[in-house]
C-alpha positions as CSV (number, residue, x, y, z in Angstrom):
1,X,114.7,59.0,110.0
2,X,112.9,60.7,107.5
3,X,113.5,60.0,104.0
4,X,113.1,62.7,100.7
5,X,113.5,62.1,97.6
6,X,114.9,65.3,95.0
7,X,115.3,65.2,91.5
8,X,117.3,68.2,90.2
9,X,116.3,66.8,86.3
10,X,112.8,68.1,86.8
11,X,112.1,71.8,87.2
12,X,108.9,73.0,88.5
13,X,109.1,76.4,87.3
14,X,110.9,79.7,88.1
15,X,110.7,80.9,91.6
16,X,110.0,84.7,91.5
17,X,112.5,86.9,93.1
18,X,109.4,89.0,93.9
19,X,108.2,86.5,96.9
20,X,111.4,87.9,99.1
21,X,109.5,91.7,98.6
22,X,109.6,94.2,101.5
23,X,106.9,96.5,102.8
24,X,108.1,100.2,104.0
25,X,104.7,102.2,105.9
26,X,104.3,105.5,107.7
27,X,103.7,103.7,110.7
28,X,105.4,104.3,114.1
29,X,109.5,104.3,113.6
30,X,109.3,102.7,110.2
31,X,110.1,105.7,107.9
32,X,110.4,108.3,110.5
33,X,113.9,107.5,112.4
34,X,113.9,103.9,111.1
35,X,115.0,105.1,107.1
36,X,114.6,108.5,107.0
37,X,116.6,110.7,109.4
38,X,117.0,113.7,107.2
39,X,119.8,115.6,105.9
40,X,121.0,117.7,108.4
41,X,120.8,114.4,111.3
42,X,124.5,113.3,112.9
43,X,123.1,110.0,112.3
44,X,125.3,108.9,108.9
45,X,123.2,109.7,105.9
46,X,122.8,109.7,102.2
47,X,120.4,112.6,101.3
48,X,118.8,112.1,104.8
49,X,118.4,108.4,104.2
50,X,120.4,106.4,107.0
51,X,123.7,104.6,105.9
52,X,123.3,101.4,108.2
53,X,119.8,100.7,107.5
54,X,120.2,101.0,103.8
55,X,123.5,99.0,103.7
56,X,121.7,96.2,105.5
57,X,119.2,95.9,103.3
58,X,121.2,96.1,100.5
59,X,122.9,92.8,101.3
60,X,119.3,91.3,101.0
61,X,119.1,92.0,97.9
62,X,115.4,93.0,98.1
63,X,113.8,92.8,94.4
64,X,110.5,95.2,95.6
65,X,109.6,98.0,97.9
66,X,106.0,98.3,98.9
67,X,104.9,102.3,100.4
68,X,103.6,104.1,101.6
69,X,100.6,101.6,103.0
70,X,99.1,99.7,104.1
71,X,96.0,101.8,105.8
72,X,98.0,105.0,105.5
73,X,98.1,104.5,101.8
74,X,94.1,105.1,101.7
75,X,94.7,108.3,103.5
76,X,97.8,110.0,101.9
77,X,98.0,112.6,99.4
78,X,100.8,112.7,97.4
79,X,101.0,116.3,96.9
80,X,101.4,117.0,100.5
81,X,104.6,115.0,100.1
82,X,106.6,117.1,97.0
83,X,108.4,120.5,96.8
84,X,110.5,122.2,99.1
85,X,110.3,120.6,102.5
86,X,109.2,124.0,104.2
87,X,106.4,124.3,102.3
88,X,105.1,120.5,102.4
89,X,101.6,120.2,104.3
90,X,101.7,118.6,107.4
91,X,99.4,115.9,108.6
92,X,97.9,113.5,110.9
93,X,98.5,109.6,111.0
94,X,95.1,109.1,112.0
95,X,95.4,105.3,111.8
96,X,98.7,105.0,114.1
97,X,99.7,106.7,116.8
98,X,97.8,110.0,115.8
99,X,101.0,111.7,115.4
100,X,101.8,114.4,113.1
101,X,104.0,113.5,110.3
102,X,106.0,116.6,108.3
103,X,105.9,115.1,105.0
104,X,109.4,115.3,104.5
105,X,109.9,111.4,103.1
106,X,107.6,111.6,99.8
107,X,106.9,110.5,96.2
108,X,110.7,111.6,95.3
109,X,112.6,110.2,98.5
110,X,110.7,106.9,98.5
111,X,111.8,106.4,94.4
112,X,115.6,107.5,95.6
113,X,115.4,104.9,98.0
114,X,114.7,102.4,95.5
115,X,117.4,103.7,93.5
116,X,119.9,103.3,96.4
117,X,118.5,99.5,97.5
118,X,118.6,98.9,93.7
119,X,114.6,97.4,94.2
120,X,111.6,97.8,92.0
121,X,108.6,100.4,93.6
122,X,105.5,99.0,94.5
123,X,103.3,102.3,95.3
124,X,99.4,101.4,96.6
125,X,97.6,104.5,95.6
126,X,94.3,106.0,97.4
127,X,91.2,104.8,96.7
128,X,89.6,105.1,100.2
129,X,89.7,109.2,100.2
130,X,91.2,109.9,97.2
131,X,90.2,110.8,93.8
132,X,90.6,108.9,90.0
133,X,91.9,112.1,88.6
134,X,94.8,112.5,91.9
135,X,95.6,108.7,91.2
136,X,96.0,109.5,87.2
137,X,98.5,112.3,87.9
138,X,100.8,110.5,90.3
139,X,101.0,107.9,87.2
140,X,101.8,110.7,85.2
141,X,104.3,112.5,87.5
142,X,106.3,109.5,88.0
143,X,106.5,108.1,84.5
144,X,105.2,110.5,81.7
145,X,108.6,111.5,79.5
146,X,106.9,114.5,77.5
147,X,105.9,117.6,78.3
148,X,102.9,117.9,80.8
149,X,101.6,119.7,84.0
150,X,102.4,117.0,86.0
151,X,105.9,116.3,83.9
152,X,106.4,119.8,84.3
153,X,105.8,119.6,87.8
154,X,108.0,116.7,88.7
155,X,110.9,118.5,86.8
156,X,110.8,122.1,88.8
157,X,110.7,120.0,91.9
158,X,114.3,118.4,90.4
159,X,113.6,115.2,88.7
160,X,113.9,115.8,85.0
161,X,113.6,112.3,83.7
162,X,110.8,110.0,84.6
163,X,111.6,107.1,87.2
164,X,110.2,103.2,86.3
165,X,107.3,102.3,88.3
166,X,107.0,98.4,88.4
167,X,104.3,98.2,90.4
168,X,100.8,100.3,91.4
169,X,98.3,99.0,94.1
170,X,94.2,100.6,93.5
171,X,93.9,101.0,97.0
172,X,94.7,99.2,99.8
173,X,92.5,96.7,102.8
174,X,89.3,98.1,101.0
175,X,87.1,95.7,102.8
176,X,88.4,97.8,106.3
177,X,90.6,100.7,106.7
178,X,90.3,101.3,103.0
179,X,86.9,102.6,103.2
180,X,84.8,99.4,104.8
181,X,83.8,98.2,101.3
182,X,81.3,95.4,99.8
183,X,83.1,93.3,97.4
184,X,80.8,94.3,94.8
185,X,81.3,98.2,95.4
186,X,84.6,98.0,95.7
187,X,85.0,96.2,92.3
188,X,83.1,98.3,90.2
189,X,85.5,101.2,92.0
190,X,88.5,99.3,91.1
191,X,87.6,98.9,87.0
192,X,86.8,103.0,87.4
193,X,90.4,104.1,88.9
194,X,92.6,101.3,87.1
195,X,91.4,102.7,83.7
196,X,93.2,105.8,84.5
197,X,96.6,104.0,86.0
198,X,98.3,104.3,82.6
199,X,101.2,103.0,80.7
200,X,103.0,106.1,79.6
201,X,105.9,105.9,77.3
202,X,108.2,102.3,78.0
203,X,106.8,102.2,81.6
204,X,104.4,99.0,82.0
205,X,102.3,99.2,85.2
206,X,101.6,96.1,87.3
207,X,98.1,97.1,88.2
208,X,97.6,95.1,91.7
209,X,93.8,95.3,92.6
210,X,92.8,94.9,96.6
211,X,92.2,91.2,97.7
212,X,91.0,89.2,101.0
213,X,91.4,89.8,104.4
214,X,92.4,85.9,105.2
215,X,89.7,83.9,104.5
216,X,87.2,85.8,103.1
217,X,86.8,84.0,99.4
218,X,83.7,85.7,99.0
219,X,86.0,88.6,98.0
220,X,88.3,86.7,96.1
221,X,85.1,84.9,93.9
222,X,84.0,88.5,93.2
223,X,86.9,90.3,92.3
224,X,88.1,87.7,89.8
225,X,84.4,87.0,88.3
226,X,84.4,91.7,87.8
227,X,87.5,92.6,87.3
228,X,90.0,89.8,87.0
229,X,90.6,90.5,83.3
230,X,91.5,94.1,84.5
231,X,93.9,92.9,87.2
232,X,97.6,92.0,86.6
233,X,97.4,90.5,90.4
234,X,95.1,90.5,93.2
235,X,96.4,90.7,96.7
236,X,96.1,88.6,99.9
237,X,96.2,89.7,103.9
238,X,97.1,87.2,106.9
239,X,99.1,87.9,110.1
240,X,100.0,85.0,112.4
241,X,98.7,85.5,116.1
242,X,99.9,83.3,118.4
243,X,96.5,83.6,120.3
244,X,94.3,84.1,116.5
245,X,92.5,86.8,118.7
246,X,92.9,90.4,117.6
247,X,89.9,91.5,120.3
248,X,92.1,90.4,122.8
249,X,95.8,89.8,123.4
250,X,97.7,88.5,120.6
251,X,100.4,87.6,122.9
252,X,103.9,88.2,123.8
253,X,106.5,89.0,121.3
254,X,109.2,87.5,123.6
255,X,107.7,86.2,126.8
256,X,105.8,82.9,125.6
257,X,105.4,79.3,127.0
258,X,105.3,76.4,125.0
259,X,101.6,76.2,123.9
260,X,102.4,79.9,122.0
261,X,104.9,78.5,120.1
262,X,102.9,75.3,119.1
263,X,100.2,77.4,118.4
264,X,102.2,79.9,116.5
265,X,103.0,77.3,114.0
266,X,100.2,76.1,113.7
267,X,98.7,79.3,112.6
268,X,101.6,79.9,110.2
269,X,100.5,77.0,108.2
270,X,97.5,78.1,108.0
271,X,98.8,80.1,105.3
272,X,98.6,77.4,103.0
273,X,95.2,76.3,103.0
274,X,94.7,79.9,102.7
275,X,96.6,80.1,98.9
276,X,95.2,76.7,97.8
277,X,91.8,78.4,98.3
278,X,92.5,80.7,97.0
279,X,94.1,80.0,93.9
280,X,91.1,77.2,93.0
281,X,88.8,80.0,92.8
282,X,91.5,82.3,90.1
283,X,91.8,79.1,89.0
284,X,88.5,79.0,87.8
285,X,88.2,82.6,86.5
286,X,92.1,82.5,85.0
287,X,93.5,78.8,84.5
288,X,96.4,79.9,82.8
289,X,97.5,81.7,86.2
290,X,97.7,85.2,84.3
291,X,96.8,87.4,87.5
292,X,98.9,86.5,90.5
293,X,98.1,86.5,93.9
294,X,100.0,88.9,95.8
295,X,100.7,88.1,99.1
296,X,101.5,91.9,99.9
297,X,100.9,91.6,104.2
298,X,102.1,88.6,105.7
299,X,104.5,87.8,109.3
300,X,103.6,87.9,112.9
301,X,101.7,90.5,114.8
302,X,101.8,90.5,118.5
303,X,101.2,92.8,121.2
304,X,103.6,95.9,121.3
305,X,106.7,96.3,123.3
306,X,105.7,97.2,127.4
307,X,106.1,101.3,127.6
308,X,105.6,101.7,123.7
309,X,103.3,103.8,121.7
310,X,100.2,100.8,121.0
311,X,99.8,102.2,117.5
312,X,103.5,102.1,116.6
313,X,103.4,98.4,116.5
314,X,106.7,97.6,117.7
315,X,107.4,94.0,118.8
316,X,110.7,92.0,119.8
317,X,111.9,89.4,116.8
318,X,112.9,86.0,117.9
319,X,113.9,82.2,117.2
320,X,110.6,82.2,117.0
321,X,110.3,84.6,114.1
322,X,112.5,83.1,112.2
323,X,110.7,79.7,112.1
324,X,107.4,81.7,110.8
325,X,109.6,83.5,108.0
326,X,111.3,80.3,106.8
327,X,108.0,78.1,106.6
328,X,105.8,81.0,104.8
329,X,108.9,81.7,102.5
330,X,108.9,77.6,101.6
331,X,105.2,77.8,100.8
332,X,105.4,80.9,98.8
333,X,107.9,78.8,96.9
334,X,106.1,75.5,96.4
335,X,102.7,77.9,94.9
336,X,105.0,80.2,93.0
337,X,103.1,79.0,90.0
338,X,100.2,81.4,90.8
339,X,102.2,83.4,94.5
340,X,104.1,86.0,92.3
341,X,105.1,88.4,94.9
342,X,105.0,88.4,98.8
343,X,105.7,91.4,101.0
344,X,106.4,90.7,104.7
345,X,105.3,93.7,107.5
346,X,107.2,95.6,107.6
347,X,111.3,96.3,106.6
348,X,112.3,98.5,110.2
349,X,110.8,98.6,113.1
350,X,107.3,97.8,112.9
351,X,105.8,93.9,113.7
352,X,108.0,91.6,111.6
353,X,111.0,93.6,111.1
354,X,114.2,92.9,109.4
355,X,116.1,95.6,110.8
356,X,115.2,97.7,114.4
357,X,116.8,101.0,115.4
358,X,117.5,102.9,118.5
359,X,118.6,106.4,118.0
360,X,122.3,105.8,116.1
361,X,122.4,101.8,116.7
362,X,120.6,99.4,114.8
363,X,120.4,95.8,114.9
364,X,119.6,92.5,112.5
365,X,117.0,89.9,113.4
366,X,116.7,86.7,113.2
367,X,114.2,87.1,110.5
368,X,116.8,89.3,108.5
369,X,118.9,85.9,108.6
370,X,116.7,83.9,107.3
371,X,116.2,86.7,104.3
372,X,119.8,86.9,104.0
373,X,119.7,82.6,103.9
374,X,116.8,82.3,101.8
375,X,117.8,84.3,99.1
376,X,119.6,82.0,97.3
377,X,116.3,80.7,95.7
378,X,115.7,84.0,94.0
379,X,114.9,83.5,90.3
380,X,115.6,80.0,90.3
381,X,114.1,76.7,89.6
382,X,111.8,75.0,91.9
383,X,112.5,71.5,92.2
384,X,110.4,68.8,93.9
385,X,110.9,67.5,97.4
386,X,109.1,64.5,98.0
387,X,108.5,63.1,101.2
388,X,105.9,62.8,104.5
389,X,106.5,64.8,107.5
390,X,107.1,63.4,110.8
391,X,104.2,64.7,113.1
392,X,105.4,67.2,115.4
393,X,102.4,66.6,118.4
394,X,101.2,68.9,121.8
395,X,98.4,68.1,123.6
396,X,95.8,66.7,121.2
397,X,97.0,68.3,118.1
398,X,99.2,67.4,115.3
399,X,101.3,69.4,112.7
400,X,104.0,68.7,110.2
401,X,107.5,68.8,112.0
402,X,109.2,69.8,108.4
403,X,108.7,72.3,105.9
404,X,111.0,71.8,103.2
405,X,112.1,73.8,99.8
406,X,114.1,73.4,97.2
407,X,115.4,74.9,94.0
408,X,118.3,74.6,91.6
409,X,120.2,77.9,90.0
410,X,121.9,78.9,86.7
411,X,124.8,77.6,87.6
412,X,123.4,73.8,89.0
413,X,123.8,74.7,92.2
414,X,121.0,73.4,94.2
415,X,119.6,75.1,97.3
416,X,117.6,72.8,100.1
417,X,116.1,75.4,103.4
418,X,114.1,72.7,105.8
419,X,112.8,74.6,109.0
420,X,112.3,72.0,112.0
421,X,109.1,73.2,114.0
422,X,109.4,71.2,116.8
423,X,110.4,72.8,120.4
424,X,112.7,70.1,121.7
425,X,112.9,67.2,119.1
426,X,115.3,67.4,116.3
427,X,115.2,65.7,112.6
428,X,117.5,62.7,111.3
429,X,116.6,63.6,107.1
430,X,117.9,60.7,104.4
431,X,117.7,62.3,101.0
432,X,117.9,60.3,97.9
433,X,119.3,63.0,95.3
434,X,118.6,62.4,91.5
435,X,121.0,64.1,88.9
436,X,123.0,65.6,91.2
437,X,125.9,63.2,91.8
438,X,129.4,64.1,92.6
439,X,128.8,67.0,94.6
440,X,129.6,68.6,97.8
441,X,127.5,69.7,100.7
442,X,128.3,73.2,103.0
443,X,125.0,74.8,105.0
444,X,124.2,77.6,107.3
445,X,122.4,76.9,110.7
446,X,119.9,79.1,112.5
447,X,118.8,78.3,115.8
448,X,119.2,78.5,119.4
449,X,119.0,76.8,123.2
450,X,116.5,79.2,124.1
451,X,113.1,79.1,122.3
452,X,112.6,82.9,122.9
453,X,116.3,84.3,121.8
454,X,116.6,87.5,120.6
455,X,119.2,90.1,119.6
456,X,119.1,93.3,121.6
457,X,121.6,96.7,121.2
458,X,123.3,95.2,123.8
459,X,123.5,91.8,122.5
460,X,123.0,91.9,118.5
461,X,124.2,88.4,117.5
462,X,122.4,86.4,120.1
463,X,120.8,84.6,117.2
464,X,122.8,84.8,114.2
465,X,123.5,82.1,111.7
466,X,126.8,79.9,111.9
467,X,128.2,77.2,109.7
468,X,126.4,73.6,109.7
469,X,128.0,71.0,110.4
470,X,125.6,68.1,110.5
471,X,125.2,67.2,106.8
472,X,126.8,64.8,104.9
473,X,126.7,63.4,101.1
474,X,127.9,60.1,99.7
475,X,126.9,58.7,96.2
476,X,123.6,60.4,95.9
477,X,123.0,59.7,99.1
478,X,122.3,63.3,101.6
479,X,122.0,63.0,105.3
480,X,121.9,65.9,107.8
481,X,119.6,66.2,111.1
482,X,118.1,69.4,112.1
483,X,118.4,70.8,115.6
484,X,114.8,71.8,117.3
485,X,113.3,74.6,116.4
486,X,116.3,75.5,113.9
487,X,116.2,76.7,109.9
488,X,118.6,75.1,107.9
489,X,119.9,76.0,104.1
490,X,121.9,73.2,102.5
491,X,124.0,74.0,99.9
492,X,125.2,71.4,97.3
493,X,127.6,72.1,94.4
């Protein structure tokens, strides 16, 4: 029995709604078939946008859209991507798939999409191969109200008022695909084009400069000893690999042994020591946690689907899956003091997905539950969870069988999501509750007898969430015990 201790009288700060953020890239089926069918597809459609994809996310309530990369981003041209669809330039995705891409999703589509999920834009802008002045006049289509060329422009091409951008990225995975930069160069780059990302009329930009690849905190001392006074948040890469090898295979999305999930979880945790690192050296540059760290790539990667294209990046989504999205959402959580937005790879489609498509049908994973779980914590209070983890052991190492999270809402309803890691074992949980007595306890359940469970088109609520049973609450007093390798959100009201 493991016992917790929660006290709903002390708040540990707001939990931003902008850790549950989604990231949209041309890559493989992501746009192209996953969102955007165009308007003259049999596939249902708002103004070529798909009806069952967009309802789904909907229900998410997703506070931020990142787009168009990634490593495209350091490669587009958002001209190409404007006017009349018969006249928009077509190009190559040189960094997946080599395919050509017609430029019919652009600048205006991707801010109508917004507008239809009812999210804030995050755009990441071209630093890699673009120019300062072609980043300043995006700015200034989007968001200038006056009269300008670029105003001007956006209004013949049949937006007459300017749309709120929330968010702007300088460029994206500088250190790599973004143009295989030096720290140093890449800072000095970042002070010249953020000068001319500008706030025109009510429109405040969240200037987002490019941060680590993982562990590099070389990059991270840099940035914030150049630029951090420049930067309204820095951003953070790290993918889990079951096999931490990208030379090699990364493993199987769906056909793993028991090692591969061990050491899957193992490397999600590995997310923390990564944000405490982190954060010590902001700390040092910003102690009053001004810039936030930006989490903007984060979920699994692992080899593609047998018979796909290897630079669409398609993968299965299982139990598996779900674990990983639960844990890293609980750690975003208990950092949200300096972790002000997270954006999980990618929305449809493409490595982590919420959502895949096959022609017409489309399907939910078992990371879109979680989402859909988790989202209760959105804008509300943190509150402590105190306890020590049981050791969840294989082989000769040792991780924490729990990750907990816990939060408290406008209306004093509190919010407990506990992930059990281990394969086979489950979790007896005792749970002293402070300033919460007199209340009721419901919960959701995620799991499954099979380790690797997944929903296919012909079986789409394999893993689905159902009601849990298991909990119980008697004078302050909560018990419930987790199933293996199950996610859990506790609700008490």
């Amino acid at each position: 029995m493991t016992n917790m201790k929660l006290n709903a009288n002390e708040k540990k700060g707001t939990i931003s709604r902008y850790l549950y953020g989604q990231f949209a890239e041309h890559l493989g089926r992501c746009i192209y078939e996953g969102i955007w069918v165009g308007k003259e597809s049999p596939i249902p459609n708002i103004e070529g946008i798909r009806i069952d994809v967009l309802e789904a996310l909907k229900k998410l309530n997703i506070p931020v859209l990142r787009w168009p990369g990634g490593c495209f981003a350091d490669e587009y041209h958002w001209m190409d991507g404007i006017g009349p669809d018969s006249q928009r330039a077509r190009m190559i995705n040189n960094n997946w798939g080599g395919v050509e891409e017609n430029n019919h999703f652009g600048t205006h589509e991707f801010l109508r999409l917004c507008e239809l999920l009812e999210t804030e834009a995050y755009i990441s802008g071209n630093v890699g191969s673009g120019t300062v002045r072609e980043m300043q006049q995006w700015v200034e289509y989007m968001t200038f109200d006056g009269e300008s060329p670029m105003a001007n422009l956006r209004k013949e091409n049949g937006q007459d008022q300017p749309w709120s951008l929330e968010f702007f990225g300088v460029g994206n995975e500088n250190w790599g695909c973004g143009g295989n930069m030096r720290p140093e160069y890449y800072a000095d780059l970042y002070k010249h084009y953020s000068t001319y990302v500008r706030n025109y009329g009510d429109n405040k930009v969240y200037k987002i400069a490019c941060g680590a690849n993982s562990d590099d905190y070389h990059w991270t001392e840099v940035m914030m000893r150049e630029a951090g006074r420049l930067m309204d948040g820095l951003s953070l890469h790290y993918y889990t690999l079951p096999t931490g090898n990208w030379v090699g295979s990364k493993g199987s999305s769906t056909d793993f042994e028991t090692n591969e999930w061990f050491s899957t979880m193992k490397n999600t945790l590995y997310m923390e020591e990564l944000i405490v690192k982190h954060s010590k050296i902001m700390d040092k540059y910003d102690p009053e946690s001004r810039v936030g760290l930006i989490v903007d790539e984060w979920g699994t990667w692992f080899d593609v689907e047998p018979g796909t294209n290897p630079g669409f990046l398609y993968q299965q989504n299982t139990l598996r899956d779900a674990l990983i999205a639960g844990i890293n959402l609980n750690i975003f959580q208990k950092y949200s003091k300096r972790v002000k937005m997270a954006n999980i790879a990618q929305v449809v489609n493409v490595l982590q997905a919420m959502v895949l498509t096959e022609g017409d049908k489309m399907l939910l994973t078992p990371t879109y539950h979680v989402f859909d779980m988790y989202k209760v914590h959105q804008d509300a209070e943190l509150l402590d969870v105190a306890f020590e983890s049981p050791l969840y052991t294989y082989g000769a190492q040792s991780i924490p069988q729990l990750s907990v999270s816990a939060s408290i809402n406008a209306e004093g309803v509190i919010h407990l999501s506990a992930c059990n890691l281990h394969h086979e074992e489950s979790a007896a949980v005792q749970c002293h509750i402070i300033g919460a007595e007199g209340r009721r306890v419901s919960g959701k359940v995620l799991t499954h007898s099979t380790l690797n469970a997944h929903n296919t088109f012909d079986q789409p609520n394999e893993v689905a969430p159902v009601n849990f049973e298991g909990a119980s609450l008697l004078d302050g007093q909560l018990q419930f015990e987790l199933p293996p390798a199950s996610v859990v959100v506790l609700t008490l009201e």
